[in-house]
Every structure is written in structure tokens, then in C-alpha cells.
LUMLODO-902829 format. One record per atom (N, C-alpha, C): residue in three letters; x, y, z. Coordinates in steps of 0.2 Angstrom, whole numbers, plus 5000, padded with zeros to 4 digits. Each point is the difference from the previous one (the first is absolute). Layout:
alaXYZ...
END
This chain:
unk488350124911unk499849964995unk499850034994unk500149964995unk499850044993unk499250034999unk499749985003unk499050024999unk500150075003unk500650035006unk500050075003unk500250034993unk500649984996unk500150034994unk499650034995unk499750064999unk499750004994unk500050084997unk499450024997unk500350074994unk499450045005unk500150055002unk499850045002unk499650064996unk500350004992unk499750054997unk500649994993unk499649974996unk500250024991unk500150065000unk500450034997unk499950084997unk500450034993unk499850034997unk499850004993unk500250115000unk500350004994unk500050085001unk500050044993unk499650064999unk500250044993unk500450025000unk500250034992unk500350055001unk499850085002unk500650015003unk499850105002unk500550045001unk500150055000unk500450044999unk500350025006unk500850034998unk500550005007unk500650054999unk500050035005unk500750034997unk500849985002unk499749955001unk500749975000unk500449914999unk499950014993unk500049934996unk500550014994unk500449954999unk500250014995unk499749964991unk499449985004unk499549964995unk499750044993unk500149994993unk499850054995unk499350025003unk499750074999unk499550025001unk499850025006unk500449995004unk500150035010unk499649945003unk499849964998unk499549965001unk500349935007unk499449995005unk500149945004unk499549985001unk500349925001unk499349945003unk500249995006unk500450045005unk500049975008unk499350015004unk499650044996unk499250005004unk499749944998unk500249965006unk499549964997unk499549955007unk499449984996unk499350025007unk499949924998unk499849985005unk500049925003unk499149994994unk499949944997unk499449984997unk499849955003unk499349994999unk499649965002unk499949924995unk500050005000unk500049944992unk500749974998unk499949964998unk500449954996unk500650044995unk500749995002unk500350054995unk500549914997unk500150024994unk500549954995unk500750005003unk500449964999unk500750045001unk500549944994unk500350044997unk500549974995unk500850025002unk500449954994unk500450044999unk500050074996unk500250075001unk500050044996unk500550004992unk500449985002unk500450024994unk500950005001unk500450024997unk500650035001unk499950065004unk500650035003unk500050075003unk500450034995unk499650095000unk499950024994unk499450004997unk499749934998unk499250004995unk499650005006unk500149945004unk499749965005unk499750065004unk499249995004unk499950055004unk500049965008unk499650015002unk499749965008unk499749934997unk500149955007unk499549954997unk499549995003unk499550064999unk499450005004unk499650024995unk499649974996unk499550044997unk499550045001unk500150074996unk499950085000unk500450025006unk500649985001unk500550045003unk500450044997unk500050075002unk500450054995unk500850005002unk500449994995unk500950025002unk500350064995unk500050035002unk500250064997unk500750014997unk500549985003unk500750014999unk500349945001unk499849954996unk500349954996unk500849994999unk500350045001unk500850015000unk500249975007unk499650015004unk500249985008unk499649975003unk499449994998unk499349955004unk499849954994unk499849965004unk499649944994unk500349954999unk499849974995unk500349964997unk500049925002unk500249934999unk499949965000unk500249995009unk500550014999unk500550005010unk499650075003unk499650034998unk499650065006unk499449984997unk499549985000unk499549974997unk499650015008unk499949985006unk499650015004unk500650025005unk499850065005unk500150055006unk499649965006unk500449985005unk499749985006unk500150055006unk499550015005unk500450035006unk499449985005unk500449975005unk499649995006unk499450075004unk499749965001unk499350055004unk500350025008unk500349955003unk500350025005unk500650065001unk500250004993unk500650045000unk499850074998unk499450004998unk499750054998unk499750065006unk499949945003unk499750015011unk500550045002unk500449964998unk500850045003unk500250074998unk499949994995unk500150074997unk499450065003unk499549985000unk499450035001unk500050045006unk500349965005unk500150005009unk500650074998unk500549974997unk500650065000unk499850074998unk499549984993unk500250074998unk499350065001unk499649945005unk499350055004unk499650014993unk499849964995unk499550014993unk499849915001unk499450044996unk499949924997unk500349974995unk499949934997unk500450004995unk499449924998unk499850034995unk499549944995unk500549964996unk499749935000unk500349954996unk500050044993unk500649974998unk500250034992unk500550065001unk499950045002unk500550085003unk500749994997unk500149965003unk500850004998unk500049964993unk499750004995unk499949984993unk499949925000unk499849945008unk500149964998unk499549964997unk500149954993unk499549955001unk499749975002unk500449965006unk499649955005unk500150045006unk499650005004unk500150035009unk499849935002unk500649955003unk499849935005unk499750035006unk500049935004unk499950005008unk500349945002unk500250005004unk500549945003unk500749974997unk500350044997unk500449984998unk500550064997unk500750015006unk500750024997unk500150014992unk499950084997unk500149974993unk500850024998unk500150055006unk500850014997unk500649955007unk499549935001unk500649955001unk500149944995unk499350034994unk500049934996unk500850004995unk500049954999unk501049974999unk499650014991unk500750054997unk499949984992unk499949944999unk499549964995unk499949954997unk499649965003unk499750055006unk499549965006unk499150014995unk499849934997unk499450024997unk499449995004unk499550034999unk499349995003unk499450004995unk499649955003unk499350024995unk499650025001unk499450035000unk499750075003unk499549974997unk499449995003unk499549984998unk499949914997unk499750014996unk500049924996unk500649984993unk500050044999unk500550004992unk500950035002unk499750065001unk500650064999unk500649975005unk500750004995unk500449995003unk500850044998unk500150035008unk500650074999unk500549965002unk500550054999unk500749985003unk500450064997unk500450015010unk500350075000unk500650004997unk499950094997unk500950004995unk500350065003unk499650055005unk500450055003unk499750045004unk500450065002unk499650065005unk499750054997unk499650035002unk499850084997unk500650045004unk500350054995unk500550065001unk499750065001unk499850025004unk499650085000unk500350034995unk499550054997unk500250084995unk499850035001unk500150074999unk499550065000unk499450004999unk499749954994unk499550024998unk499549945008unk500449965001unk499449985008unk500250065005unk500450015001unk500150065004unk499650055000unk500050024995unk499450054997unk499249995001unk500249934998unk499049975004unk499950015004unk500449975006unk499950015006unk500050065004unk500550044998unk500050085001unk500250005008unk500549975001unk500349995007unk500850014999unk500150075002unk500750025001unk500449945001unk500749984995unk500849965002unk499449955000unk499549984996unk499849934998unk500549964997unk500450004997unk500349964998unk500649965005unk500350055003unk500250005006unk500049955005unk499450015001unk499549985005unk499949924999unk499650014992unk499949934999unk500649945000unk500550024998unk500549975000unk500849985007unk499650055002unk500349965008unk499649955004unk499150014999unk499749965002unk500449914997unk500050004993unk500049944996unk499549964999unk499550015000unk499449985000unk499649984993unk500649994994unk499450044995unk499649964994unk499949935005unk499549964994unk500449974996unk499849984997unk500049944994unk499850004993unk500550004995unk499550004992unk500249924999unk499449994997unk500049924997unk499950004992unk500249955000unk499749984991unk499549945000unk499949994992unk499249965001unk500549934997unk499849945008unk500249954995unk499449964996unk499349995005unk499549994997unk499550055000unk499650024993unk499650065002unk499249975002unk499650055003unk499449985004unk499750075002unk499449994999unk499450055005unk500049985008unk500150055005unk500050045006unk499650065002unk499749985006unk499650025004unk499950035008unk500050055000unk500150015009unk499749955003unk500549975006unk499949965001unk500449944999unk500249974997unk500149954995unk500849995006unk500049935001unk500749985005unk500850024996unk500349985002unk500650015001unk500349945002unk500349944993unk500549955003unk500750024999unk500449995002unk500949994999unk499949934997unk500250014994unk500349935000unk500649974997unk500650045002unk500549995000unk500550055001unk500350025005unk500550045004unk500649954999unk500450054997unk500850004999unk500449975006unk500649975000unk500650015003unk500450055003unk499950024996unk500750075000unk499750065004unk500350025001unk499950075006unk499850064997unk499950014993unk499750064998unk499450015000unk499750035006unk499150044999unk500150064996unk499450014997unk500050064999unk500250085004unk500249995006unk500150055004unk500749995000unk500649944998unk500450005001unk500550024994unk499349984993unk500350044994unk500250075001unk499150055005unk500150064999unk500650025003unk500249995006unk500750045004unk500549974996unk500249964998unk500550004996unk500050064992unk499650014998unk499950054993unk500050075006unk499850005005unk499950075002unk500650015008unk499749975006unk500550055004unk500449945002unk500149934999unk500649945000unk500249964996unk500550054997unk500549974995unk500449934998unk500050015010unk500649954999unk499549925002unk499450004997unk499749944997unk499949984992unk500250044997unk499950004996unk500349944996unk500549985001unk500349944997unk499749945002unk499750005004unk499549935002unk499050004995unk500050044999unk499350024997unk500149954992unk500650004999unk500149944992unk499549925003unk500149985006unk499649955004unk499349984995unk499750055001unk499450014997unk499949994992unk500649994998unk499949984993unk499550014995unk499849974994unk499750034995unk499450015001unk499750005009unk499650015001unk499650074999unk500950035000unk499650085002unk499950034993unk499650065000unk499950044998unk500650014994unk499850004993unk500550014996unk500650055001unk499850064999unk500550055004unk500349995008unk499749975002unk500249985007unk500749954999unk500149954996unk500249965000unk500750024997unk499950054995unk500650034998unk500450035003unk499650045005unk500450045006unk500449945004unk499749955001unk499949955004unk500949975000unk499949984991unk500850004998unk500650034999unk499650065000unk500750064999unk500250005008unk499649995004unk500150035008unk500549915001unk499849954998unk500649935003unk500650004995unk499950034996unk500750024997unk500550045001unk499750055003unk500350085002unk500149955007unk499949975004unk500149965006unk500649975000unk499949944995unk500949984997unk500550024997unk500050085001unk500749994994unk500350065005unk500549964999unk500950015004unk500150075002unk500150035005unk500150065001unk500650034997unk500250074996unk500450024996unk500650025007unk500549974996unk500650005004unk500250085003unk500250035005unk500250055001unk500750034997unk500150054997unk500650034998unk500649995005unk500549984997unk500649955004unk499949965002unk499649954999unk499849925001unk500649954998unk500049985002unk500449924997unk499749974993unk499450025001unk499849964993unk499850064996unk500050065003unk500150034993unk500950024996unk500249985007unk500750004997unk500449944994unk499749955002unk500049944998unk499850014993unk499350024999unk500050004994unk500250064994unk500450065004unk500250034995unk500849994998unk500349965005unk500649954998unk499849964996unk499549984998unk499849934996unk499850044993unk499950075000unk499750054994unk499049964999unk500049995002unk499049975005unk500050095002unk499450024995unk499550055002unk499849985009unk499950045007unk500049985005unk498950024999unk499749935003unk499550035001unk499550075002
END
């Protein structure tokens, strides 16, 4: 039932220093520590200007994080369990740089375009997966992390803001609107990373996703369609140098 759905822990991060960021000034926001009080949440902006939609959330490298389609980071409390169990440490909400840590509810099975309203106001709707990098690699400080996280497929969900609102530990969790189509978020990640050959099906999700995502979305259904190049001695390559037709 949706009342089981709710935020386990807002969290909010500065910036600090890392070595291993491509961000100007070495600088990262993935520390970020769960608040106790009411945080704002908007749209941030374009990606590029745009930072986090969490106000006094730090985004550092803006070239790859933020922006109006990365605007809020979600990751399950449970999946964090999981993690925890595996890898014999604890593991505090926020850790993996997210902004929401939920309870009751799958967040890398929510379907791009699937929105929810989180509290009284605030209303998301997902456009992608997190892609590990070095630099969370390097936070966590757990050998073939990237590896690791990626075989799992586990990796959350970024949303953007369709309505903005203050949120509070605490504060429920409705779906109020899940997709048709087959794309979760976990079905976006494996197709970008170890199953390719979904990739032609991810266009489903339409202009729900994630700008960048959506471009990928259409290079990968077009590269799907187009004609395999004839082999050398073919019939139709023959065909067409009898006609003086360039052969594809």
C-alpha cells in the first residue's frame, strides 16, 4: 500500500575535495548526509548551469550531473541493506550520493515516466539510471566497484521536478502514474551497459527520458533499422555495379 511507501532520509551534500573527479577544482558533492528539516526542491535549470534540485545541494561537475533531467537522485534503503550484507560495512543513507533514500518501494523498477509525489506538493517523474564513475568508486573505496555495481543493476533512479515542494523525512510516497511500456529503470541500465541487445526497445519510453538518454534512445532504433551492408560478391552488390549505383 502507498502509507508503506515513504522517504527514509532527505540528504543534502557540500562540496569537498577528491582525487578523482573530472570536476573544475577536484571538487565533489557525492558526500552527502541525510537533514533533519524541511528541504525545498525545484527545478534546477538546464544541464551545464542547472545543479541539484535540492536546495543547498552541492553538484560539482555539471558537465555530467544536474541539471533539470538529474535534478533529484533516488536509491532504495533496502538496496542499501543489500549492499551492506555483501560488502560486511555499514552503509548510512546518502553514501552513495543519493538525495532520497525511500522505504517500501523498488526504485530501480520504477518505469521511465513513472511520476510520484512525495510529500504534500512535490512531484517527480523518472528520466534515467545512475552510471557509476570513478569518482563514486573512489567514495566508496571498494575494489572493481564499478564492476561490481554494474552487474548488480541496481542503480536508482534520477527524476526531474514536474511540481516543486518542501519534503521531510518521513513524508509518503504515492505513484501516481506508471507507464505502459517495459522500460524501468534497471532496464535502461543493462541495455547502456552489459545488454545491448535491448537497446532498440528503450525508444518505448519516449520523451520521457532523460534528454541525453533519449538521443542515445534514437541513434540505437535507427542503427536497429538500417539494412545489413551486402557482402562482397552479392547479388546485389553485383546488381548494382551493373547499373553503375555506388553499392552500399
Amino acid at each position: 500500500m502507498s502509507s508503506t511507501r515513504r522517504l527514509h532520509s532527505v540528504n543534502v551534500g557540500r562540496a569537498s575535495r577528491t582525487a578523482r573527479t573530472d570536476a573544475p577544482g577536484g571538487l565533489t558533492g557525492i558526500d552527502k548526509r541525510p537533514t533533519g528539516g524541511p528541504v525545498l526542491v525545484t527545478a534546477p535549470g538546464p544541464k551545464g548551469v542547472g545543479g541539484g534540485g535540492l536546495a543547498g545541494d552541492a553538484v560539482c561537475d555539471r558537465r555530467h550531473h544536474g541539471g533539470d533531467d538529474q535534478a533529484v537522485y533516488a536509491y532504495a534503503r533496502e538496496d542499501l541493506d543489500r549492499w551492506a550484507e555483501q560488502l560486511g560495512r555499514d552503509l548510512d543513507a546518502g553514501v552513495f550520493g543519493e538525495n532520497l533514500t525511500t522505504l517500501g518501494i523498488d526504485v530501480s523498477d520504477v518505469r521511465i515516466g513513472e511520476r510520484w509525489r512525495v510529500g504534500d506538493e512535490l512531484v517527480l517523474e523518472a528520466t534515467s539510471a545512475r552510471i557509476p564513475c570513478a569518482t563514486f568508486a573512489d567514495w566508496l573505496g571498494e575494489r572493481g566497484w564499478v564492476k561490481r555495481f554494474t552487474a548488480e543493476a541496481t542503480p536508482g533512479a534520477y527524476f526531474r521536478v514536474i511540481t516543486p515542494g518542501l519534503i521531510s523525512p518521513g513524508d509518503p510516497i504515492e505513484v501516481l502514474h506508471r507507464p505502459e511500456h517495459e522500460v524501468s529503470v534497471a532496464f535502461l541500465f543493462r541495455a547502456r551497459t552489459t545488454a545491448p541487445e535491448l537497446r532498440p526497445r528503450v525508444l518505448a519510453a519516449g520523451e520521457a527520458l532523460h534528454a541525453d538518454e533519449l538521443a542515445r534512445a534514437r541513434a540505437w532504433a535507427a542503427q536497429a533499422v538500417q539494412p545489413a551492408a551486402p557482402t562482397s560478391g552479392s547479388p546485389d552488390r553485383q546488381t548494382s555495379a551493373t547499373n553503375g549505383t555506388p553499392g552500399r
